[in-house]
Biopython code that builds the backbone (N, CA, C, O; Angstrom):
import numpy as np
from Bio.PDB.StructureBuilder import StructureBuilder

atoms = [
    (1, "UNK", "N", (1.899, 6.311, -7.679)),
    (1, "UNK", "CA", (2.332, 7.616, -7.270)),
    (1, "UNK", "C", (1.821, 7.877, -5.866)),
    (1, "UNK", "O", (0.968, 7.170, -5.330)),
    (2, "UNK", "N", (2.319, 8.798, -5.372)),
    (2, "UNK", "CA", (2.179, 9.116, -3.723)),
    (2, "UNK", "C", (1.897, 10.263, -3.447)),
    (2, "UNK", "O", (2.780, 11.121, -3.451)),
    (3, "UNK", "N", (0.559, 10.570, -3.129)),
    (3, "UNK", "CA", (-0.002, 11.605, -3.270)),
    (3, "UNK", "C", (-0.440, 12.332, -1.605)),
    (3, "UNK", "O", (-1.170, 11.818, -0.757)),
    (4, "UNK", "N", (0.026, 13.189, -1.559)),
    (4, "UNK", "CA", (-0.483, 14.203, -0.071)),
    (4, "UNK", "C", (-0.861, 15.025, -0.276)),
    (4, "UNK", "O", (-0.544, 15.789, -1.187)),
    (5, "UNK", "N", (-2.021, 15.190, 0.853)),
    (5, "UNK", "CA", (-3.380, 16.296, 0.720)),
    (5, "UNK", "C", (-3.639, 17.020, 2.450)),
    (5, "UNK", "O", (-3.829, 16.455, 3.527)),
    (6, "UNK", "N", (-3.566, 18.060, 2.189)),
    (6, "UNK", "CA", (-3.988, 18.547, 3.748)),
    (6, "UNK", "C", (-5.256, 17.851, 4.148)),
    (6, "UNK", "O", (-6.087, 17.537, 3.296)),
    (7, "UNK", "N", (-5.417, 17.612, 5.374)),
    (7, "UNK", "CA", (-6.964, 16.748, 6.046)),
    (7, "UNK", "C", (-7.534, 17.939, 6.735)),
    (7, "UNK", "O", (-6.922, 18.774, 7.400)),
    (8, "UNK", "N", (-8.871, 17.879, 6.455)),
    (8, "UNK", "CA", (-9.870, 18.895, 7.014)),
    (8, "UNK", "C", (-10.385, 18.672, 8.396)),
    (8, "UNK", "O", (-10.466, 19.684, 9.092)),
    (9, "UNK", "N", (-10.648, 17.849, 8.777)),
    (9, "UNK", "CA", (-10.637, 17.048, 10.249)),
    (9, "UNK", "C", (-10.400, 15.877, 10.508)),
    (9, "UNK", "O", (-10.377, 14.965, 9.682)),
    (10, "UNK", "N", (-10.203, 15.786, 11.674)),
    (10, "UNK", "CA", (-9.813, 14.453, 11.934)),
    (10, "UNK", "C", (-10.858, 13.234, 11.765)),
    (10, "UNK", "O", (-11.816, 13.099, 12.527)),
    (11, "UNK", "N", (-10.630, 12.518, 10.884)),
    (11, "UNK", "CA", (-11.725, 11.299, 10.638)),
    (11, "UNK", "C", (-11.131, 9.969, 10.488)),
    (11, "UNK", "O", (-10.077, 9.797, 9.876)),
    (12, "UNK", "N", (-11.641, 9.249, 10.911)),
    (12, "UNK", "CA", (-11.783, 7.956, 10.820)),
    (12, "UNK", "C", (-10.810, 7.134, 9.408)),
    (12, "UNK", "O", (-11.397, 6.840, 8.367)),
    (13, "UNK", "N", (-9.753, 6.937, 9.539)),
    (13, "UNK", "CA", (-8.657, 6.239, 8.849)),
    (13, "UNK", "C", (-9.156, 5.213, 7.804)),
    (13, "UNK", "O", (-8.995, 5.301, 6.587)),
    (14, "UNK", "N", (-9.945, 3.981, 8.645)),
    (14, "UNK", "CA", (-11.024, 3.250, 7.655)),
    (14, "UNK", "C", (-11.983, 3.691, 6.863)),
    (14, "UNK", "O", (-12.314, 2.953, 5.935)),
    (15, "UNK", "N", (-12.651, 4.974, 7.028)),
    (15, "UNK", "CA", (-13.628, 5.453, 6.277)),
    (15, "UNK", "C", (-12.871, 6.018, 5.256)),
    (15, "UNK", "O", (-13.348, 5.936, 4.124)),
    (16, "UNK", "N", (-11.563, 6.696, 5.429)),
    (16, "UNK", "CA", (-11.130, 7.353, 4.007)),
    (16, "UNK", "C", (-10.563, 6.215, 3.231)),
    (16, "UNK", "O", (-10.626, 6.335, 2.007)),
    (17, "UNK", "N", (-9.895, 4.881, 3.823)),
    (17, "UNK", "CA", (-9.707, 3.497, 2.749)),
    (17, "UNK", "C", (-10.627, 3.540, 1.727)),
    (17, "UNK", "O", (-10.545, 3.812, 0.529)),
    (18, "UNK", "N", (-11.865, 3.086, 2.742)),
    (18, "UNK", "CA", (-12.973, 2.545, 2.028)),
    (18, "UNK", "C", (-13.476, 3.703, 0.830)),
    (18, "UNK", "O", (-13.879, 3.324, -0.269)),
    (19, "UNK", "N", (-13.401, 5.015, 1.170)),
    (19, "UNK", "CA", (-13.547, 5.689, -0.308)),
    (19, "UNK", "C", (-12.405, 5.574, -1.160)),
    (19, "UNK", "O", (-12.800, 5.452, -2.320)),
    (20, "UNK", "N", (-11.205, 5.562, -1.085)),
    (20, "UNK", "CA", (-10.418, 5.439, -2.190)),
    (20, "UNK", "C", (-9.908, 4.109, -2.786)),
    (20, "UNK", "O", (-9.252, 4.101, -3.828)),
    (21, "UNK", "N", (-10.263, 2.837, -2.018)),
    (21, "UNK", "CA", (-10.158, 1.423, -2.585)),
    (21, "UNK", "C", (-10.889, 1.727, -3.451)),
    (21, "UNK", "O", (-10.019, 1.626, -4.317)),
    (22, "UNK", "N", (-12.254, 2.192, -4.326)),
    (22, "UNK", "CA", (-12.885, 1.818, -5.532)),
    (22, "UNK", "C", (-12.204, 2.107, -6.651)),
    (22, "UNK", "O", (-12.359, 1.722, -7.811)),
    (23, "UNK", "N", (-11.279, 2.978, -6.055)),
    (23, "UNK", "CA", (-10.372, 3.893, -7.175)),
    (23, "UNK", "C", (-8.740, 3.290, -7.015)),
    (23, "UNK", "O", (-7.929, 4.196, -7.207)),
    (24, "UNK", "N", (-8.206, 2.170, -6.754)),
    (24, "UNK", "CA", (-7.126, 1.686, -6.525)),
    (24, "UNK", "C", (-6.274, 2.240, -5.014)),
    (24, "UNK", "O", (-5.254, 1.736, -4.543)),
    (25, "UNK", "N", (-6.955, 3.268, -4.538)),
    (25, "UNK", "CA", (-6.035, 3.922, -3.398)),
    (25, "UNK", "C", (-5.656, 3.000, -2.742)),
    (25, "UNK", "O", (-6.276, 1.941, -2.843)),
    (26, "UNK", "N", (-4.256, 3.110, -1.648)),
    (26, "UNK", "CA", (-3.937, 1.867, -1.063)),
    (26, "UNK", "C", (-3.147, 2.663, 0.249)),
    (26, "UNK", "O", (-3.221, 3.883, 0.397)),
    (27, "UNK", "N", (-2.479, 1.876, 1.051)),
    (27, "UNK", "CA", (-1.799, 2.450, 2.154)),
    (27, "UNK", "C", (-1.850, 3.857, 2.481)),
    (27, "UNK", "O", (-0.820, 4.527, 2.407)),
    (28, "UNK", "N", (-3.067, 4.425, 2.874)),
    (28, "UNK", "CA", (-3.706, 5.194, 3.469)),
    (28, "UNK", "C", (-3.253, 5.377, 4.760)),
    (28, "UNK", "O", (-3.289, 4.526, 5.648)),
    (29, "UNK", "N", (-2.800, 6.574, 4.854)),
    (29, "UNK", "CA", (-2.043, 7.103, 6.854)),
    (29, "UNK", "C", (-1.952, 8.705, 7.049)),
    (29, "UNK", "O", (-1.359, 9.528, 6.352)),
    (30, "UNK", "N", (-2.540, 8.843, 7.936)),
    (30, "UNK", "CA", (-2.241, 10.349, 8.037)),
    (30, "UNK", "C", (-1.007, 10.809, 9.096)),
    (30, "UNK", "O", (-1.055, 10.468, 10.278)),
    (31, "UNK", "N", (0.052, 11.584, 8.577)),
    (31, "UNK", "CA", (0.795, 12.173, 8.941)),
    (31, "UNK", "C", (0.883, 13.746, 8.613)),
    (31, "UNK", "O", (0.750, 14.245, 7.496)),
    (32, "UNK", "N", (1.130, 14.403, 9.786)),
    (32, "UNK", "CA", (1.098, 15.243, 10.417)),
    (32, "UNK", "C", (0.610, 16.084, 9.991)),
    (32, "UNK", "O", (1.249, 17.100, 9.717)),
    (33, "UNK", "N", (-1.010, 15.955, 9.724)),
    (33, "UNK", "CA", (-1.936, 16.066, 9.741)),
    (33, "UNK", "C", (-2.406, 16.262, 8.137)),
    (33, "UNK", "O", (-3.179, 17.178, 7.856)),
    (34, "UNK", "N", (-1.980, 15.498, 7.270)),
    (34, "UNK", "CA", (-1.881, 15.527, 5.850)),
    (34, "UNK", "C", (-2.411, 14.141, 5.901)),
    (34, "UNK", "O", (-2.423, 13.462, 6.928)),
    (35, "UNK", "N", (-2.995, 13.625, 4.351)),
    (35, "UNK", "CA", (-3.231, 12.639, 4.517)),
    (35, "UNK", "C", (-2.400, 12.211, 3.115)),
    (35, "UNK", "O", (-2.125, 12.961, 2.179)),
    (36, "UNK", "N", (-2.035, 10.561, 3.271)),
    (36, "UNK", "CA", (-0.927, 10.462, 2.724)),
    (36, "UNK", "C", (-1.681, 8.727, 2.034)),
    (36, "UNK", "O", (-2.351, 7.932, 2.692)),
    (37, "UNK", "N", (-1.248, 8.592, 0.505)),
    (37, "UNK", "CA", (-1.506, 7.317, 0.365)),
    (37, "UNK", "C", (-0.987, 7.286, -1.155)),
    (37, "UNK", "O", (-0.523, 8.244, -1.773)),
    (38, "UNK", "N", (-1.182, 5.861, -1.661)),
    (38, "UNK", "CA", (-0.811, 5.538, -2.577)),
    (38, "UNK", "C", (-1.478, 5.225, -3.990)),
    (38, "UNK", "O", (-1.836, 4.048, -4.018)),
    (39, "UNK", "N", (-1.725, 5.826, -5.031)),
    (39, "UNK", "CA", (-2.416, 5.821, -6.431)),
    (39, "UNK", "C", (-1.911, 6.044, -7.551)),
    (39, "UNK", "O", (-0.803, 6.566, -7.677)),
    (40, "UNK", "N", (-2.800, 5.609, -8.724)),
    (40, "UNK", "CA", (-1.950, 4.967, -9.925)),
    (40, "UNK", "C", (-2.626, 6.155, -10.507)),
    (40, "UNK", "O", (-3.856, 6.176, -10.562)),
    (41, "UNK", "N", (-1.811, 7.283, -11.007)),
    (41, "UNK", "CA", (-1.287, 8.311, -12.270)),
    (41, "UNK", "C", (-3.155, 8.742, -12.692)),
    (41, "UNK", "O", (-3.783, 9.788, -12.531)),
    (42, "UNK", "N", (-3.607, 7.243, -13.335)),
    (42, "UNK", "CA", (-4.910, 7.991, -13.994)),
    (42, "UNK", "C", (-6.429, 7.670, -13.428)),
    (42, "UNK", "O", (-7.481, 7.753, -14.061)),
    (43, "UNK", "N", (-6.189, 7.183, -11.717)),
    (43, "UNK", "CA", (-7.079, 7.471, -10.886)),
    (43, "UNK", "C", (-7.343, 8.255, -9.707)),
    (43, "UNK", "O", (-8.318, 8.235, -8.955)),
    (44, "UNK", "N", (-5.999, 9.143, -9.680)),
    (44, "UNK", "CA", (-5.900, 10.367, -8.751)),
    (44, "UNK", "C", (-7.161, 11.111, -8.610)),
    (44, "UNK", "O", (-7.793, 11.188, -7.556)),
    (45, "UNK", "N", (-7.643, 11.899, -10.226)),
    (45, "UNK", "CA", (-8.188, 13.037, -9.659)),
    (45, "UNK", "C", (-9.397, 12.346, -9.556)),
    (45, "UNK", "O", (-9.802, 12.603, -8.423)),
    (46, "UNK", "N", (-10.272, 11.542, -10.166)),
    (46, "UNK", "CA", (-11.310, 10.633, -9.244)),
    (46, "UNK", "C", (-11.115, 10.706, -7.643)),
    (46, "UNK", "O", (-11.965, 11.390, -7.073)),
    (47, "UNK", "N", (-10.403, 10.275, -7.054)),
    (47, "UNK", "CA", (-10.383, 9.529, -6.056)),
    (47, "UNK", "C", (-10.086, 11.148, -5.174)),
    (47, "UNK", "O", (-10.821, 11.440, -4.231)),
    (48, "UNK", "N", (-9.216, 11.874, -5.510)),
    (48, "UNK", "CA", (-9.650, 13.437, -5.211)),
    (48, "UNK", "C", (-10.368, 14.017, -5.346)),
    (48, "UNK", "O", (-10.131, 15.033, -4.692)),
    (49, "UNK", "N", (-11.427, 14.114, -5.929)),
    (49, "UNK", "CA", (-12.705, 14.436, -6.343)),
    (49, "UNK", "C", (-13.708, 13.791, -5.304)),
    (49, "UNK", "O", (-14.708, 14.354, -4.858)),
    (50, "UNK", "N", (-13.370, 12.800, -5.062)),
    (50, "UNK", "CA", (-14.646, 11.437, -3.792)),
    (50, "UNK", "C", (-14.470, 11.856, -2.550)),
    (50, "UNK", "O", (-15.417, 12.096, -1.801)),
    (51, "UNK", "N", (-12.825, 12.024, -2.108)),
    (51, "UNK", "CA", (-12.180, 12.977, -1.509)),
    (51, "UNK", "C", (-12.794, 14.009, -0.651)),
    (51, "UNK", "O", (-13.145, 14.040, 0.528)),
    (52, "UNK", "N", (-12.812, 15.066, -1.900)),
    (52, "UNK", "CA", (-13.059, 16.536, -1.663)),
    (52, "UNK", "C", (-14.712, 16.830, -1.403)),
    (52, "UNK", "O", (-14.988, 17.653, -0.529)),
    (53, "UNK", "N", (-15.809, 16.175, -2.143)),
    (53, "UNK", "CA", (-17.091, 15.961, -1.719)),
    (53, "UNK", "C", (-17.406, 15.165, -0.914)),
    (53, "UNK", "O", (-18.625, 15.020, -0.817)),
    (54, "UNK", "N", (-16.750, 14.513, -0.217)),
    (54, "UNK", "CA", (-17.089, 14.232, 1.478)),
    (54, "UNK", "C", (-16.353, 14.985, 2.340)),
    (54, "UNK", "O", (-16.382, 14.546, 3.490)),
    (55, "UNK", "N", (-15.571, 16.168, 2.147)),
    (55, "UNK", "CA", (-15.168, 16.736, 2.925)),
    (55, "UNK", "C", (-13.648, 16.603, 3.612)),
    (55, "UNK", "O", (-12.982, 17.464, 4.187)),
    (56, "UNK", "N", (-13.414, 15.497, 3.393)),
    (56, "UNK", "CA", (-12.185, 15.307, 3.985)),
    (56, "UNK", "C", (-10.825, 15.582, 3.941)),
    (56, "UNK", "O", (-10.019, 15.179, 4.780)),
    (57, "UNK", "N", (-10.498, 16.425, 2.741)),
    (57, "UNK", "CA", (-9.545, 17.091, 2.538)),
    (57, "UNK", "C", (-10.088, 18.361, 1.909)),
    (57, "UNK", "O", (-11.155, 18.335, 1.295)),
    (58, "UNK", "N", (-9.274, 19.632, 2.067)),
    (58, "UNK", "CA", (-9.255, 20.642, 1.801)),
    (58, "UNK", "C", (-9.170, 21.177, 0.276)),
    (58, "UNK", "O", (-9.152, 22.386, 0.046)),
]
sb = StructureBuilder()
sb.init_structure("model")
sb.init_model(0)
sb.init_chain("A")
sb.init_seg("    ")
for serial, (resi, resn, name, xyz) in enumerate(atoms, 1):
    if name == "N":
        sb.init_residue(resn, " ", resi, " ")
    sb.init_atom(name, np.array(xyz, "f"), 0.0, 1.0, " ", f" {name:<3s}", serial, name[0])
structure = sb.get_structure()
C-alpha cells in the first residue's frame, strides 16, 4: 500500500529509509512536500508511529 504523510521539515531522505526499512518501508520520496512511500497493510502504523516520534511527519 502507498501511504502519504505531510513532512514536518525538511530532512534528510536517507535518514527517513533507514527508519522505515525495519518495518518493510520501501521507495521513500518526498513530493511536494509530503512524504510518500511504500508499505505492507500490517506494518503501517508501526512504521508511523517511528515516524511520528522522531518528528518527521506531522
Amino acid at each position: 500500500m502507498k501511504v502519504l504523510y505531510p513532512i514536518k521539515n525538511l530532512v534528510d531522505i536517507k535518514v527517513v529509509k533507514e527508519t522505515i526499512k525495519p518495518f518493510g518501508g520501501r521507495c521513500a520520496k518526498i513530493v511536494d512536500g509530503n512524504l510518500e512511500y511504500q508499505i505492507k497493510d500490517e506494518n503501517q502504523t508501526a512504521a508511523y508511529e517511528a515516524l511520528k516520534d522522531k518528528a518527521y511527519i506531522e
